[in-house]
C-alpha positions, 0 to 999 in steps of 0.5 A: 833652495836649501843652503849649502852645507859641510860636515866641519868648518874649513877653520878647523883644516888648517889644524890637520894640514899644519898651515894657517892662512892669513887670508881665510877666503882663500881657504874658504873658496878652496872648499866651495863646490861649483854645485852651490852655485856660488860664483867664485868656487874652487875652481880657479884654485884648483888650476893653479894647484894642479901645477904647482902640485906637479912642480912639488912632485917632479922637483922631489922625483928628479931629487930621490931618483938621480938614476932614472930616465926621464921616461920613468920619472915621468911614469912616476909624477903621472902616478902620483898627481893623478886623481886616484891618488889625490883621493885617496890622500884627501881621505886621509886627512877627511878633506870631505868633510870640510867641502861646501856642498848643495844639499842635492850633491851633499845626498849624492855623496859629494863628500866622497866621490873621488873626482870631487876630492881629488879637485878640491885638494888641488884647490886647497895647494892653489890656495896656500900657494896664493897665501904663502908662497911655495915653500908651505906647499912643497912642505904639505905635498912631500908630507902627504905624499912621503908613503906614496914615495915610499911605497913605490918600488919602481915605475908604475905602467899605464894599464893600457900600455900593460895589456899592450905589451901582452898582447904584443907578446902574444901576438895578439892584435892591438886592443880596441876600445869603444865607447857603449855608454854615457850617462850622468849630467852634461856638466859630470857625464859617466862614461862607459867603455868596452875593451875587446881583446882577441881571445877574450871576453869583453870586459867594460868599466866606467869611469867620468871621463873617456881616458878614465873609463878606459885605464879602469877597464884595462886594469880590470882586465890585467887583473884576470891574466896577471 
């Protein structure tokens, strides 16, 4: 078996995320995908991140938002902590490139599937909280995240909620959504989903999992009637 490898060393992170751990193991597991088959990988890390992650972010909503309902702030901290999101900021900052892949995910294109990075910058949150507290975390989340912040005017929709409310005004009956396909591994399964809308023709996406897959084919679909 081919050893694992990355594009850059994990050392040379801390310089593009201005934090540099005391316990370099931390960050070591951080960027270890369970597809090397080592025993300890990001996993655990990522847990934890994923919380503390969604603790930054409500803090910094609740703070630049005093106006809002629950309701839309909770809009907001679903957009921003979902792994769209994650992805697109790990792009930023090359997370890829630092990732312990197999050689067998490594060809796949481990180093940019989406779900991947998203998990794996979780990890890393995970892993700086462990090493040093909140306060680092809070200070590389509101960094990271500032355009986002930024460049979101008001309270995103689900797309499913969105197709809805569409049809709803059209007095349309509700959209149904069915499963037509799974592929891929047990471990990374791909699913396929179908959205029929009365009027319509139906439309299908996929995407790694059932809730997934359907929030992609109702945003394919709204793009067509907006």
């Amino acid at each position: 078996m081919a050893a694992p490898t990355s594009i850059k060393s994990g050392e040379d992170l801390q310089n593009i995320i201005e934090y540099y751990f005391d316990n370099k193991e931390l960050l070591r597991t951080a960027l270890i995908h369970s597809s090397t088959g080592i025993a300890v990988n990001y996993e655990r890390l990522e847990f934890l991140g994923d919380r503390v992650l969604g603790l930054v972010i409500a803090n910094a909503l609740f703070e630049r938002f005093p106006e809002e309902q629950e309701g839309d702030l909770a809009k907001r901290l679903a957009s921003l902590v979902q792994g769209e999101t994650l992805a697109k900021l790990a792009v930023n900052i090359s997370l890829g490139d630092y990732i312990l892949l197999s050689e067998s995910e490594a060809a796949a294109g481990g180093a940019r599937n989406d779900h991947i990075l998203a998990d794996v910058f979780e990890a890393v949150i995970g892993a700086i909280y462990l090493d040093g507290g909140f306060e680092p975390c809070k200070a590389l989340i509101e960094k990271q995240w500032e355009e986002v912040f930024y460049t979101m005017k008001s309270p995103p929709q689900h797309p499913k909620t969105a197709i809805q409310e569409w049809a709803q005004a059209k007095n349309l009956p509700l959209p149904l959504y069915d499963v037509v396909g799974q592929s891929g591994p047990d471990h990374a399964p791909i699913f396929e989903i179908k959205l029929s809308v009365k009027g319509c023709a139906p439309i299908t996406a996929k995407g790694r999992s059932r809730a997934e897959a359907e929030k992609a084919v109702a945003k394919e679909f709204m793009k067509g009637v907006e």
